[in-house]
C-alpha positions as CSV (number, residue, x, y, z in Angstrom):
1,X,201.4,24.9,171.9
2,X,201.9,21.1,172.1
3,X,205.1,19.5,170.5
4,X,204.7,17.4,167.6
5,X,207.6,15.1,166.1
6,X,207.5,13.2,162.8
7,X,207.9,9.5,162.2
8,X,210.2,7.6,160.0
9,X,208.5,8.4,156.7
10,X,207.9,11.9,157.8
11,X,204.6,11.8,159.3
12,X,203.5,13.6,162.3
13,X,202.1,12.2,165.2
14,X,202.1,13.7,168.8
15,X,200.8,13.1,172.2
16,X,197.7,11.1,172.4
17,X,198.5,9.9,169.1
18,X,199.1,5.7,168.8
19,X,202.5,4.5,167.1
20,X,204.4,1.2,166.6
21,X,207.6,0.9,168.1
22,X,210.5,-1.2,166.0
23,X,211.6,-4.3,167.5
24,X,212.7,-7.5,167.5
25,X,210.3,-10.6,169.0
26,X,212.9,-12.3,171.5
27,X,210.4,-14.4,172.8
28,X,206.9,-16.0,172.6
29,X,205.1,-17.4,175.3
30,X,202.0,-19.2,174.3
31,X,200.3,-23.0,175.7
32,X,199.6,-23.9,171.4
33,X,201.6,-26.4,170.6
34,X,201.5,-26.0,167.0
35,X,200.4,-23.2,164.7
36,X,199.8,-20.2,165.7
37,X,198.8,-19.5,169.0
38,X,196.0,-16.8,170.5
39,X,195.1,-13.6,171.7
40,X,196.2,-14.8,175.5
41,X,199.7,-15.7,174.6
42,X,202.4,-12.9,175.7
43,X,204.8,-11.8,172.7
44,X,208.5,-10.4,173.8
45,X,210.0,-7.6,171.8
46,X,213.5,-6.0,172.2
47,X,213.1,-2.3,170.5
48,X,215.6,-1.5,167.7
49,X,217.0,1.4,169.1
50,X,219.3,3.3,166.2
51,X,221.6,4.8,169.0
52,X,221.2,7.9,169.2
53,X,222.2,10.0,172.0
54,X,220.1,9.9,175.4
55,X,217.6,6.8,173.7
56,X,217.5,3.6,176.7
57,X,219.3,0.7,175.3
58,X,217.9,-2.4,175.6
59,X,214.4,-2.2,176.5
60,X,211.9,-4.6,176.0
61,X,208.5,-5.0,176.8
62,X,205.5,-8.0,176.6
63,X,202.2,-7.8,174.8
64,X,199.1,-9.7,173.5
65,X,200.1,-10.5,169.9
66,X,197.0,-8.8,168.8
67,X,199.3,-5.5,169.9
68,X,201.7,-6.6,167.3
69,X,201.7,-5.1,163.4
70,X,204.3,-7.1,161.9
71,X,206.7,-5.1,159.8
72,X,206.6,-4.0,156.3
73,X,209.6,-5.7,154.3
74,X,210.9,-6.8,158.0
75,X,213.1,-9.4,157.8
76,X,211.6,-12.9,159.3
77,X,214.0,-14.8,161.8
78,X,212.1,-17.9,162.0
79,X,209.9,-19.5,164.9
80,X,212.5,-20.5,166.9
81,X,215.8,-18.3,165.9
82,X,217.0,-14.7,166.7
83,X,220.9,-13.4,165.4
84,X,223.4,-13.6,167.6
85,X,223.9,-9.8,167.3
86,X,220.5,-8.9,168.7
């Protein structure tokens, strides 16, 4: 039998299944010069890893925007600002 795990708020999911991942956008690359930009554009994220044992630290990856669900309640950073501790 195939291993399922369950998500943040409890809810299973397994393989197969699609997810979000929790990150932070580092970066975005996109030719717009104002507004928002479009599908085409690349969009950096560093994943919010909690820490716990044997999870990589530090990974990012880049997607289309469109691959992007912003973040219930997620705190917003600002176009052009990330925290120093991130």
């Amino acid at each position: 039998m195939a291993i399922s795990e369950r998500d943040l708020f409890g809810s299973p999911f397994g393989v197969g299944d699609e997810v979000q991942v929790r990150g932070i956008v580092t970066a975005i690359a996109s030719g717009a010069t104002t507004g928002y930009g479009g599908s085409g554009d690349r969009v950096t994220v560093l994943v919010d890893a909690a820490g716990n044992a044997g999870e990589a630290v530090g990974v990012t990856f880049i997607v289309s925007p469109v691959q992007v669900r912003r973040a219930q309640g997620g705190i917003s950073y600002g176009p052009s600002s990330v925290p120093a501790n991130h």
